[in-house]
N, C-alpha and C positions, 0 to 999 in steps of 0.2 A: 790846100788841104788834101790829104790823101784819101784814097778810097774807104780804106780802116777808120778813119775819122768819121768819115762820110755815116758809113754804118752804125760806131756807137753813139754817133748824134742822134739819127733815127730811131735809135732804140730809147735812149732817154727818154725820148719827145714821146715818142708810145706808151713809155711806161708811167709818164708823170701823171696822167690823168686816174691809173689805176691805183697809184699810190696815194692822189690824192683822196677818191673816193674809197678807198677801203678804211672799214670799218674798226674800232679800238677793242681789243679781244678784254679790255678788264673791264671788273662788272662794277655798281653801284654797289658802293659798300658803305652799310647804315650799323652802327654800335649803337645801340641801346644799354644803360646802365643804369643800376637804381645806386640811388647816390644817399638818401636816406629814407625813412618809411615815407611809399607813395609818392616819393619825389627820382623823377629819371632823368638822366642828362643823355641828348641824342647829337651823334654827331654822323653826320653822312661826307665823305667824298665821293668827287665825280666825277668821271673820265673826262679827258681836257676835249674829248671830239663833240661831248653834248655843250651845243650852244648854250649863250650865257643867260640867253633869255628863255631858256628852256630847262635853267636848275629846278631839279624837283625839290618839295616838298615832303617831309617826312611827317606823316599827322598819326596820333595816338588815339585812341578811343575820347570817346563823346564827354568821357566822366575824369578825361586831362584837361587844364588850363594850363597856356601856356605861361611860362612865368615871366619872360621878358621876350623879344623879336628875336629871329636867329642871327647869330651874329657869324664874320668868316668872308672869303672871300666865293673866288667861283668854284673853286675846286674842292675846297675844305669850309662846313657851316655846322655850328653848333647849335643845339636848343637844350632850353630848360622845362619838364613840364610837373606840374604838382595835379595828382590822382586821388579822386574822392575815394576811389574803392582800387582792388586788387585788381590788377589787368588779368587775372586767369580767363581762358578764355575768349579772351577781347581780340580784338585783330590792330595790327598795325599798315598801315599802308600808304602807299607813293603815287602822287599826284605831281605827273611832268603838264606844266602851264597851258604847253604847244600842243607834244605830239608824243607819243612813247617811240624814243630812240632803238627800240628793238636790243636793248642790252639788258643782262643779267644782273639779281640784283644778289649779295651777300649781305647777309643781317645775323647781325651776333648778338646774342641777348644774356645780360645777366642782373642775374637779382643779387638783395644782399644778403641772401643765407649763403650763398654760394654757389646754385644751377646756373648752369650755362648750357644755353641752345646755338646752335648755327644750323641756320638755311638757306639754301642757294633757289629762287623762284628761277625761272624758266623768262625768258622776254617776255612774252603774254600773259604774266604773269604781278600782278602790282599791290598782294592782299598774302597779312600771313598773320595765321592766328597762336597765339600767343597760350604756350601747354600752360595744363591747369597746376599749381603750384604744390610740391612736394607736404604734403598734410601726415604728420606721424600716426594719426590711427588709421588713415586710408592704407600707408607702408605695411603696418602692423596685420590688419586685416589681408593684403595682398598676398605678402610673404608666409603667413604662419598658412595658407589656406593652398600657395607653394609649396608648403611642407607636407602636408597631407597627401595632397596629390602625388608628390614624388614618392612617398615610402609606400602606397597604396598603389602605383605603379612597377616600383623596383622591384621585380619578382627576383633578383637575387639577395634584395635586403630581406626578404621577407620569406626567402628560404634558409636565411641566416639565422633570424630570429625563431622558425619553425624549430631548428636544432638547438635553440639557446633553450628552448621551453621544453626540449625532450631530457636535455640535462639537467637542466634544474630540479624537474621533476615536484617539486612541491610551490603554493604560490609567494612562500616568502621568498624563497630562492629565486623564484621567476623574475618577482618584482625588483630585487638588486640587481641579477644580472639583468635586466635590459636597462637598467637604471645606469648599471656601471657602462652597460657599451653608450648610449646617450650621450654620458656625459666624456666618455673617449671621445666621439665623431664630432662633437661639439668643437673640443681643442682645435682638431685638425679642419677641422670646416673654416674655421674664423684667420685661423694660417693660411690656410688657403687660400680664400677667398680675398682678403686683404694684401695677398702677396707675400705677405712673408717666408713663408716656404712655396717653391715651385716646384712641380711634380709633371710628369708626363703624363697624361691619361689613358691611353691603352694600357703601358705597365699595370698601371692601380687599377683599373678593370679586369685582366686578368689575374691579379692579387687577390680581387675579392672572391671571384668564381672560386680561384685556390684555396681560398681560405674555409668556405662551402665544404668544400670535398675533404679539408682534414676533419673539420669537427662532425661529418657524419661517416669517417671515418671513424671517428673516437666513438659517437652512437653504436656502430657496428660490432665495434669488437666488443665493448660494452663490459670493460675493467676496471671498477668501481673504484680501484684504490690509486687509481694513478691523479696528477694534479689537473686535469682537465676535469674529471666527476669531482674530485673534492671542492676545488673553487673554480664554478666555472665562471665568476664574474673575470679571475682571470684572462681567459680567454675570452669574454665580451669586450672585455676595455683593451685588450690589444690588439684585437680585430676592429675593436671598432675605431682606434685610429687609421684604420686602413681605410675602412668605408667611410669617413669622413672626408678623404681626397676627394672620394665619389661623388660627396653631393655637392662640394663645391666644383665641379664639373661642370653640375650641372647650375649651380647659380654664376656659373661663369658664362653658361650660353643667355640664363637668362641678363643676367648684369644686376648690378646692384646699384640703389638708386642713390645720387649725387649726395643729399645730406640723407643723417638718421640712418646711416650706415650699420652703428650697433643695434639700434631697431631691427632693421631688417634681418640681419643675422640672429638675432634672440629668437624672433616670433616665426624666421624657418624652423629652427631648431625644436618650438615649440610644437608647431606643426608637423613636423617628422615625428617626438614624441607620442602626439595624441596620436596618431596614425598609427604608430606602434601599438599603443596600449590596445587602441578602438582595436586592431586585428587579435592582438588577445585576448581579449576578452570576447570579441565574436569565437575564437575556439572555444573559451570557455562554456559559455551560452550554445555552443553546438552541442559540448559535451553533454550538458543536464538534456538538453533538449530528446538528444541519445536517448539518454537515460526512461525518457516516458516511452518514447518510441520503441526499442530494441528490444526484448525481457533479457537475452543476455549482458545488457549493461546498466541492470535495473541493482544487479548485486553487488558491482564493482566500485572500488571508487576511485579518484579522479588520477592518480598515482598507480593503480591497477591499469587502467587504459594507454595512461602513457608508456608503461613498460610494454603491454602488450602492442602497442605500433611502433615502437621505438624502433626495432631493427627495420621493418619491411620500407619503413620512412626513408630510415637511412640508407639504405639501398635505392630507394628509387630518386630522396635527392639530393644521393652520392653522384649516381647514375649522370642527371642533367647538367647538374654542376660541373663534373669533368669536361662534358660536351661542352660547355662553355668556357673552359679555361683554353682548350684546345683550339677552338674557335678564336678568340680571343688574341693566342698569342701566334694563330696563322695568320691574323691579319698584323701584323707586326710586317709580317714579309711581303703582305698583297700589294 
């Protein structure tokens, strides 16, 4: 035997002890599935390094019975379990006979409306609790109160709407057009949101700032006879496809939840409404409020006032709107 032999013998011999002790990098992996109401079929396999006498157990809450004994070999075990009540909440967990093998477990959970969870526990880890189940008035409630919060935030929706209400200038008008942009951002929210059309978000962020800056543009010059004062729902419902990109933006960071999809998108939308309205009507309410306060807007009425702020508005938000269109589409380049 030559020297060269000699050598990768010794290495062999060195290495076989590490190969045999080194550890299987794949983790326990347990499918939970609801197979019909309250009834779940679990199946777990298990890395071939955990001993045979050391296959875990996969057990369900206190208020499953098992329906027959797991059936399956060492690697691969099935169970059947039938549930008095809804697992929300409940915890599912692994019970190894011996010792916990220090491996990782992946657990896939699905019900039969269609959620589906996956979690990956940590080794020291053998306990995972089971989210509480998609309920449509909870969605409804979550989402429509999403909606508020965001247009009562969006200080550029809500400088958009400031100039919808300087055009309109009387409250039948007012109430169409925010009624018409509504139901514009409506269309493109549910596009959006759903995927159907894709859009870039900076562009449409900068689109809406722009969009800002023409109609208090139009405020400014203030030429009654052109088609922005005559119908300005016009200009609601074509901007307001724009600023529907917007707020699917933003229910795209928040996400939209697994079933009761059109739920969730109606009672945003709802939410963005009332948010709308609730801010005009607090100008409103500011207006009279004026009115006792002021003695010079004891004589005016509510069509007097708006003309009278209408330009200095539009100037100042002409003014921030630009600063953010500008803003906007610099960070295009940052």
């Amino acid at each position: 035997m030559t020297r060269t032999s000699w050598i990768v013998g010794a290495l062999v011999l060195l290495l076989l002890p590490a190969a045999a002790s080194a550890h299987d990098t794949r983790p326990l992996y347990v499918e939970i599935s609801e197979r019909d109401g309250q009834v779940f079929s679990v199946m777990w396999k298990v890395p071939i390094t955990v001993a045979v006498t050391n296959v875990p157990d996969i057990r369900l809450p206190e208020s499953c019975d098992a329906v027959a004994p797991p059936t399956g070999g060492k690697t691969t075990r099935r169970q059947t379990y039938r549930c008095a009540t809804d697992l929300s909440n409940d915890a599912v967990s692994i019970h190894y006979p011996r010792y916990n093998p220090s491996i990782s477990s992946l657990i896939h959970f699905t019900r039969l409306s269609g959620e589906t969870y996956s979690v990956v526990l940590s080794p020291d880890k053998s306990v995972w609790q089971i989210p509480e189940k998609e309920q449509i008035w909870k969605i409804a409630r979550e989402y429509m109160a999403l909606g508020i919060k965001h247009i009562w935030q969006g200080y550029d929706h809500l400088l958009f709407i400031v100039c919808l209400v300087l055009l309109s200038g009387t409250f039948k008008r007012i109430l169409v057009t925010v009624t018409g942009f509504t139901v514009a951002h409506s269309i493109t929210l549910a596009l959006a949101a759903l995927e159907v059309v894709k859009v870039s978000v900076a562009p449409v962020e900068a689109s809406i700032a722009l969009s800002i800056v023409f109609v208090a543009m139009e405020l400014a010059r203030d030429k009654r006879h052109t088609l922005t004062w005559r119908y300005p729902i016009a200009v609601s419902s074509t901007f307001g496809l724009l600023h529907g990109f917007g707020f699917a933006a933003v229910l795209t960071e928040i996400g939209l939840p697994q079933t009761e999809i059109p739920t969730a998108l109606l009672f945003f939308n709802i939410g963005v409404e009332i948010g709308q309205i609730a801010f005009v009507i607090a100008a409103i309410a500011l207006f009279f409020a004026g009115k006792r306060v002021a003695p010079v807007l004891r004589d005016m009425t509510f069509d007097q006032v708006l003309g009278r702020t209408q330009r200095p508005a539009a100037y100042i938000v002409g003014v921030l709107a630009l600063f953010w269109t500008i803003d906007r589409v610099a960070a295009f380049y940052a």
